[in-house]
PyMOL CGO cylinders between C-alpha atoms (Angstrom):
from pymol import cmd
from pymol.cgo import CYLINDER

trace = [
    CYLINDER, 9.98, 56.69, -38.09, 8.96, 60.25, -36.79, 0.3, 1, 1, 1, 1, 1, 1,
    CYLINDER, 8.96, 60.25, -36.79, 9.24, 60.38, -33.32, 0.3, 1, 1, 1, 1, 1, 1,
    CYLINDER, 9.24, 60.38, -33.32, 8.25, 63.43, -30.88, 0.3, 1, 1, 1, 1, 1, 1,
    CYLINDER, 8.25, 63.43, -30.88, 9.97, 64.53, -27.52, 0.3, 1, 1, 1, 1, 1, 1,
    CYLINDER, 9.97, 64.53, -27.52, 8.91, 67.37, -25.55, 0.3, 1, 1, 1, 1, 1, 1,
    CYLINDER, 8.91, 67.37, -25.55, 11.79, 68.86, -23.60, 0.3, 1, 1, 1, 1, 1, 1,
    CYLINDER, 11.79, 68.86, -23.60, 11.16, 71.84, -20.75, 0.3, 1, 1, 1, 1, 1, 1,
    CYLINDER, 11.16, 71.84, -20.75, 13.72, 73.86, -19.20, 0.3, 1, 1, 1, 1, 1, 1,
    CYLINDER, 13.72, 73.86, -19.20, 11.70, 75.36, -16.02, 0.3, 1, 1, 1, 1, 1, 1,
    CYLINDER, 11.70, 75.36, -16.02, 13.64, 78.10, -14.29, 0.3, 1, 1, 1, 1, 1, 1,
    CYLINDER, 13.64, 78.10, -14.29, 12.81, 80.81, -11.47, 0.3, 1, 1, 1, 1, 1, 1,
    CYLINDER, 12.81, 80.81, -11.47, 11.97, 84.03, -14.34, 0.3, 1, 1, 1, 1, 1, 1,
    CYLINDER, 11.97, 84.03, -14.34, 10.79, 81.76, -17.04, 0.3, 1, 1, 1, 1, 1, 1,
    CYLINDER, 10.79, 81.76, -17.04, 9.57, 78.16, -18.21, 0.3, 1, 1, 1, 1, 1, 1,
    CYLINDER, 9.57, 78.16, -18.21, 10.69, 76.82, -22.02, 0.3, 1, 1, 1, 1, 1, 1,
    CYLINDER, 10.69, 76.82, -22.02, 8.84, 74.11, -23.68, 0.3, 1, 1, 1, 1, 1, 1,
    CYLINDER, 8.84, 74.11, -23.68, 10.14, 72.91, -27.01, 0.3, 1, 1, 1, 1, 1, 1,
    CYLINDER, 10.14, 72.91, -27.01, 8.39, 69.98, -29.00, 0.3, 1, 1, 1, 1, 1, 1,
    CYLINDER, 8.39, 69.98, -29.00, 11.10, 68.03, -31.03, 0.3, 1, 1, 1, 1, 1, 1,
    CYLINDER, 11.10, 68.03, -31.03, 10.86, 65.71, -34.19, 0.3, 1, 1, 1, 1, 1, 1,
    CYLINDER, 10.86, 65.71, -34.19, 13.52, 63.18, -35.03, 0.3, 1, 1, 1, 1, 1, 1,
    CYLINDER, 13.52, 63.18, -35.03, 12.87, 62.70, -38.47, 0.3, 1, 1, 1, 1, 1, 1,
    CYLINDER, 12.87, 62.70, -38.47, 16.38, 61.47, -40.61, 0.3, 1, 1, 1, 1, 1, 1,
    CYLINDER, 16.38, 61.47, -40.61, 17.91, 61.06, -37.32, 0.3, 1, 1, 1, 1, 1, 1,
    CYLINDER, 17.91, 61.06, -37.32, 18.30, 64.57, -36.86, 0.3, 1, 1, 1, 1, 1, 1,
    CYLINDER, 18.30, 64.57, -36.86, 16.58, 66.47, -33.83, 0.3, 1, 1, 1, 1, 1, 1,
    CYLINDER, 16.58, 66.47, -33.83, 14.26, 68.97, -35.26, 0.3, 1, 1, 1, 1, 1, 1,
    CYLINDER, 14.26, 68.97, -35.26, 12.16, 72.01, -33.44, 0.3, 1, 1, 1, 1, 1, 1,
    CYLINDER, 12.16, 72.01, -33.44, 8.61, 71.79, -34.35, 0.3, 1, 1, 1, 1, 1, 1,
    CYLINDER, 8.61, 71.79, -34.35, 7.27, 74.58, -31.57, 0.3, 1, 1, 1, 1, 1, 1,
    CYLINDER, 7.27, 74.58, -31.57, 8.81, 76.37, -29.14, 0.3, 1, 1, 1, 1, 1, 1,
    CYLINDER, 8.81, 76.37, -29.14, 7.45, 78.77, -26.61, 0.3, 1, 1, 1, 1, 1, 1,
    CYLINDER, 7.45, 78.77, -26.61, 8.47, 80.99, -23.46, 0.3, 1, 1, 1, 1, 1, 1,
    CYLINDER, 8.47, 80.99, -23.46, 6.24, 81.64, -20.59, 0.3, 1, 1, 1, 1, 1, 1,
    CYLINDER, 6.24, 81.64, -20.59, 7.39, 83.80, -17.69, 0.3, 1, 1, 1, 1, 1, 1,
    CYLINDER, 7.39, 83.80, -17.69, 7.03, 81.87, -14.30, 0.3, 1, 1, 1, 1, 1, 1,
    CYLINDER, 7.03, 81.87, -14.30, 6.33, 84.67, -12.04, 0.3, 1, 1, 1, 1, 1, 1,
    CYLINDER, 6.33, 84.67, -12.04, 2.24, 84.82, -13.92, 0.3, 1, 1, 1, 1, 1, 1,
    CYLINDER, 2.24, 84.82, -13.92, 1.87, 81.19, -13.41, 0.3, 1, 1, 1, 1, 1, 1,
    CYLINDER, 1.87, 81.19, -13.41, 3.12, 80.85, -9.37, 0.3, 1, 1, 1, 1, 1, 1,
]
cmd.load_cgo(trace, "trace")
């Protein structure tokens, strides 16, 4: 089974977002992307 987690890390300077398979047991990036937080307050 091939399921997907999305995991964030949101911080004062910047925001992470990664989207994670777990295919063979094994966590897997799919995407990952920065943003900084001061454009988006």
């Amino acid at each position: 089974m091939d399921d997907r987690y999305l995991a964030g890390d949101i911080g004062g300077t910047k925001t992470r977002l990664a989207l994670y398979s777990t295919k063979a047991g094994a966590y897997d990036p799919l995407e990952t992307e920065t943003f900084p937080s001061q454009d988006y307050s």
